[in-house]
N, C-alpha and C positions, 0 to 999 in steps of 0.2 A: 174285244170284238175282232173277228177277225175276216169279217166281210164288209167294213162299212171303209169306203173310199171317198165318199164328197158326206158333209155334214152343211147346211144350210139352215146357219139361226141367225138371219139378218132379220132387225127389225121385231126381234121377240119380245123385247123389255127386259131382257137380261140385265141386272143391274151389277155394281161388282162383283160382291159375293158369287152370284150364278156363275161370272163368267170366271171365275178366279174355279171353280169346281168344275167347268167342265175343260180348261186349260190343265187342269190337273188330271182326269180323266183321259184325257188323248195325249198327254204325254208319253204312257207305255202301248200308244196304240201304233200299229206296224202296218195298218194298210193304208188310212189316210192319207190322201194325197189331195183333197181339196176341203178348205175349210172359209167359211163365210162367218163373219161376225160384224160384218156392215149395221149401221143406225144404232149398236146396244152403247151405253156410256160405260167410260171405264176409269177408272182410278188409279194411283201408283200401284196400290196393290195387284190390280188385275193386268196391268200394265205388264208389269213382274211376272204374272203367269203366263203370260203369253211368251214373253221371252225364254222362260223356263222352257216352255213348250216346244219353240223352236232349237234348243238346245238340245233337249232328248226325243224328240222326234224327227228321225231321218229322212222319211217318207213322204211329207207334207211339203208339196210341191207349188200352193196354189196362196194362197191367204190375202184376204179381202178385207179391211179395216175401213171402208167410206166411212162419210157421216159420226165419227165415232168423238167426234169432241176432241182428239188430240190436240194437246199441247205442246212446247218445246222442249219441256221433261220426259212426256211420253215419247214422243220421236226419238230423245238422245238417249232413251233407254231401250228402244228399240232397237238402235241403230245398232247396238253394243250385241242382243240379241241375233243381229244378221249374220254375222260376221261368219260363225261357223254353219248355217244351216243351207239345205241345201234348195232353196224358194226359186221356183221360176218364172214366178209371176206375184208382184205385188200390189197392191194398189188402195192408195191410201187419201184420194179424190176427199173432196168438201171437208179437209179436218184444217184449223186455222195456226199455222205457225211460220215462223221464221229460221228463227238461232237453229232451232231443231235440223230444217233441211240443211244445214252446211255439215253437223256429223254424220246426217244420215248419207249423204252426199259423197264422203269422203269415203265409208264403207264402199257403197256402193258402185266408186268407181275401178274398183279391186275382187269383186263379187266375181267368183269363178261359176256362178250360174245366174244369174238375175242380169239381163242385158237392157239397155238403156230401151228398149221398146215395148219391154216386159212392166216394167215402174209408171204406175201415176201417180204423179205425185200430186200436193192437193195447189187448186185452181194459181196459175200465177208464178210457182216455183219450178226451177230448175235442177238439174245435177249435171 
């Protein structure tokens, strides 16, 4: 696709599977620059795609993960994810973890685009 720039499926019922296929789908996409995947649950796998995602998607500037259930695995697997992508806004509000934010943390505070007013991180946590 080469017009679509914000996608918004917060709140779909996306379950792994789904989002693991459409993480796969917008990784050879070149115009995205906002994507929402707030309230869907997601698992090591879809965890995985997302990261994929960010990896081979240059574009995507925006990414929203509320509500999504993250755990300490999924954050430190994220966090591994950030490293090279180019996000300028992240926000990752009401998901429940600890261990997680100190890797994600430590990326983050080396992040050559994502600035500390850009990040929410979820209710309680720091970087």
């Amino acid at each position: 696709n080469k017009v679509l720039t914000s996608l918004d499926l917060q709140y779909c019922g996306l379950g792994p599977k789904g989002l693991c296929e459409v993480c796969s789908a917008l990784g050879v996409n070149t115009t995205l620059t906002s994507l929402n995947l707030s309230g869907n649950k997601f698992d090591d796998q879809s965890i995985a795609s997302v990261v994929r995602l960010l990896t081979y998607n240059h574009t995507l500037e925006y990414l929203e993960l509320q509500c999504c259930e993250l755990d300490d695995d999924a954050l430190c697997s994220l966090a591994k994810g950030l490293e090279h992508c180019k996000l300028k806004k992240l926000d990752l509000r009401n998901n429940f973890t600890m261990r997680g934010t100190s890797e994600l943390s430590s990326v983050l505070k080396n992040h050559p685009t994502l600035t500390k007013e850009m990040v929410q991180l979820p209710y309680g946590l720091q970087w």
